[in-house]
N, C-alpha and C positions, 0 to 999 in steps of 0.2 A: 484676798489679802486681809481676811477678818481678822487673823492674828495679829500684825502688823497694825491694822489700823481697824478699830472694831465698830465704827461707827459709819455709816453712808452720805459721803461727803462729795461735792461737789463744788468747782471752785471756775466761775467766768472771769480770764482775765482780757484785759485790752490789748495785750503783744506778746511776739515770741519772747522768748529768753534774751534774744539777742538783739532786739527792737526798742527804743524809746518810745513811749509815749508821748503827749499832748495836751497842752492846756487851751480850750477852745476859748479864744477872746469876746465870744458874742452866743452865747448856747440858742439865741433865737433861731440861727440858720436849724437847729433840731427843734423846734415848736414843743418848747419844756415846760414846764412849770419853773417860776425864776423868781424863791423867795427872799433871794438878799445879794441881787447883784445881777450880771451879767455872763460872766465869766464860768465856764463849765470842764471836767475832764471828757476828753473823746470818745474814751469808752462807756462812763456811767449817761452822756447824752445820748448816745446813741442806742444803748439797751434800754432807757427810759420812754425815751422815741416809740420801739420797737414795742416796751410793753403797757404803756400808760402818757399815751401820745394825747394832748388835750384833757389831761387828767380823768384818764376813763382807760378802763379795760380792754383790748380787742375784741370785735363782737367774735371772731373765731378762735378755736381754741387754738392757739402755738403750739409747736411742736419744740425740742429743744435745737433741731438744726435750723427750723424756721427763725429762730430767735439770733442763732447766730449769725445764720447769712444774711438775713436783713441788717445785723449790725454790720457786717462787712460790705455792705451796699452801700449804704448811707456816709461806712467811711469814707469809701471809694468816690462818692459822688461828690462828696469835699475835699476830695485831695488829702484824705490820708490813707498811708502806708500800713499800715496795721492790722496785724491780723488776728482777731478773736479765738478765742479757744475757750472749750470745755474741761476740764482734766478732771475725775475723777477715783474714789478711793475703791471703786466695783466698777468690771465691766458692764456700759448700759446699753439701752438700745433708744439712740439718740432722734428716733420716730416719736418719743413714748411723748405726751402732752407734757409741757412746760406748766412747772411748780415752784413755789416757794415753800408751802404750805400743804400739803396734801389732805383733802379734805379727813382722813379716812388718821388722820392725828389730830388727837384733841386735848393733846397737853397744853404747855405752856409754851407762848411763842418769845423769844427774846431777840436780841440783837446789842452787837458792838459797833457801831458806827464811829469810823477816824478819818476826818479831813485836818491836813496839814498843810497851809499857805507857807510856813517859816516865814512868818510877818518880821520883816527887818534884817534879814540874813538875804543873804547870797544867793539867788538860786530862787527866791521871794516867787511863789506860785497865785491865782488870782482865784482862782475855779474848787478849791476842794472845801473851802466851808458850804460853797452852795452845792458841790456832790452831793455832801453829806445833809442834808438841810431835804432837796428833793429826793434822795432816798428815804431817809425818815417820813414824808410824807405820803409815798408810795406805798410802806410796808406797812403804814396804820391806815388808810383808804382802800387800796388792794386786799389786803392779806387779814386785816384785821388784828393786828399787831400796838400793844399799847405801850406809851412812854414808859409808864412807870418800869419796864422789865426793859427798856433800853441801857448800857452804856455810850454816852454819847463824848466823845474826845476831840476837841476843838482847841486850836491857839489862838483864840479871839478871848475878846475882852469876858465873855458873857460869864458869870458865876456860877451858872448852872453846871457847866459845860467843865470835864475833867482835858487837864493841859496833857495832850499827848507827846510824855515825855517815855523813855523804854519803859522804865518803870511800870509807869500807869497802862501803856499799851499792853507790856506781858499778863501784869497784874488783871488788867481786865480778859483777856481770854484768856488767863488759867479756870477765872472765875465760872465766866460761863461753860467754858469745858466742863467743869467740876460739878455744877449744879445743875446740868442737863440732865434728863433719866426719858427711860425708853416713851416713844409717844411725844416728847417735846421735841419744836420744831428753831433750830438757831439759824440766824441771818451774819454772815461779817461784810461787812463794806470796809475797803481802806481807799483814799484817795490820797494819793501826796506821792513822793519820791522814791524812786527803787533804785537798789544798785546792783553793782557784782562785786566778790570780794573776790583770792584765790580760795578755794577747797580746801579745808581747814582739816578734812578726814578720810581722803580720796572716793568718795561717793559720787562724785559728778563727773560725767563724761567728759564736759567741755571744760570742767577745771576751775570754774567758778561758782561760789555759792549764790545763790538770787536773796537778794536783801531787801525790807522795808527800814524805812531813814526817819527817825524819829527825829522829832524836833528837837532833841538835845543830844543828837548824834555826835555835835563836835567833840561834846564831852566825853558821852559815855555809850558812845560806837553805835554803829547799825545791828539791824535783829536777821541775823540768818535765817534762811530756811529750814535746818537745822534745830536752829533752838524753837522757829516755829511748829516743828512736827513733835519734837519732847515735848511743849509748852501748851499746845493749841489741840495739834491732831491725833496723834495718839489718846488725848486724855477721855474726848468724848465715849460715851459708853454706846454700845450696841442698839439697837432702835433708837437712835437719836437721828433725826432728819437734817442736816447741816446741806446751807449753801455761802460761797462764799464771792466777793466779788471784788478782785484786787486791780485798783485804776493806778497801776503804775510804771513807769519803766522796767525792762527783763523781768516780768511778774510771768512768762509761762507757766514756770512749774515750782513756783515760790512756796505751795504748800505740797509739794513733793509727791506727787500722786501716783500710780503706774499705768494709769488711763487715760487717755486723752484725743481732744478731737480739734483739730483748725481749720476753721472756716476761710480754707484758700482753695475753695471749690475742686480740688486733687483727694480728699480721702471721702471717702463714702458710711464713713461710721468711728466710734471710740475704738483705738488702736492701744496697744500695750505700748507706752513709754520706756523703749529701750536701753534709757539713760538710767530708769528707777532700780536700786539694787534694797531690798527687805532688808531691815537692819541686822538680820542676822549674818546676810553679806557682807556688808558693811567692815573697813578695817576701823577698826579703835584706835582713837589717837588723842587729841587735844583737847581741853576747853574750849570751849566757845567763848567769845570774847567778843 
């Protein structure tokens, strides 16, 4: 799919298309790092668990289904329902060792980090300023990844911190799509709210687009998947190392991939997503909105 999508991309989400996620009330039951609170999402505690458990590395190296099934264990032993996945923009061989970073790129590492509580609204979340908070601390300790080449997208008071409104979310991953080049290595974390809307251009099987819910959605709407593949994934260039990590409700295939793997111990490897049609399949129809 290098035409389609010219960059090697990879994206861990917490649930099927068709699953909600979770705001863990107490991230201790996963033994996290816990820089501003208690409150965690299910999926970024438990791949945190999994790869930087007591703020240190595994002494062995993960594999990427090792990464998943342990996060599907850990769900499972807390009573949650949820099942992890892989999806990717290449078929891979989900044996190979678990990366962020491949040593063997030596450009420039970046990241867009979004946690969204929607402090005062409806629906008011506890756990994704501290997602976003210990993954930040993970990619600069692990990976070797520094602030300054961070976007960081919070709805908390902090000034530093850009308000994750659509705007500012697309704006910042046009940005980093745009100023990636071969050899650099991009991280995206989003914690907060996912939806479904109807299928806005008949590309989805199940008839619904997979949505992230910006803090100022009431206004001015949720971000399709859609407008995230013109916005985000398409744009990345060729040799760009991109991983993605969406903690949210119906986030499966939210960056529209044709590969995919889930960790409900029934597939044995990254399978072609039957739902994914190239945009040249694709019927042409409407705005996105």
């Amino acid at each position: 799919m290098k035409s389609d999508i010219p960059a090697e991309i990879r994206m861990f989400s917490g649930c099927e298309d068709n699953q909600t996620s979770a705001d863990v009330g107490n991230v201790g039951i996963f033994k996290l790092p816990d820089p501003a609170g208690r409150a965690g999402g299910a999926c970024t505690s438990a791949f945190l668990n999994v790869v930087y458990a007591d703020h240190q590395k595994p002494d062995e190296d993960l594999s990427f289904r090792d990464v998943l099934m342990k996060m599907r264990t850990l769900l499972a032993q807390r009573n949650f329902d949820q099942i992890p996945q892989l999806s990717s923009s290449r078929p891979m061989n989900i044996e190979q060792k678990f990366d962020l970073s491949p040593d063997n790129l030596t450009g420039v590492k970046r990241a867009v980090i979004i946690g969204i509580n929607y402090v005062g609204q409806n629906g008011e979340l506890r756990g994704c300023h501290n997602d976003a908070l210990n993954m930040i601390e993970y990619l600069k300790d692990a990976h070797g990844f520094e602030e300054k080449n961070m976007s960081i997208l919070l709805d908390d008071d902090d000034d530093q911190h850009i308000q994750p409104t659509k705007a500012h979310m697309l704006a910042a991953y046009k940005k980093i799509a745009n100023i990636s080049k071969k050899g650099d290595v991009a991280f995206l974390h989003y914690a907060g709210h996912g939806g479904k809307l109807r299928d806005s251009n008949g590309d989805e099987k199940d008839g619904y687009d997979e949505t992230l819910i910006p803090v100022d959605f009431a206004k001015n709407g949720q971000i399709r998947d859609d407008e995230l593949k013109e916005t985000l994934v398409k744009r990345f260039r060729s040799g760009v190392f991109v991983t993605s990590m969406m903690d949210s409700c119906h986030s499966g295939t939210v960056l529209d991939h044709p590969y995919n793997f889930k960790a409900d111990g029934n597939q044995n490897g990254m399978e072609p997503n039957d739902g994914y049609k190239p945009d040249d399949d694709k019927i042409s129809c409407c705005t996105i909105v």
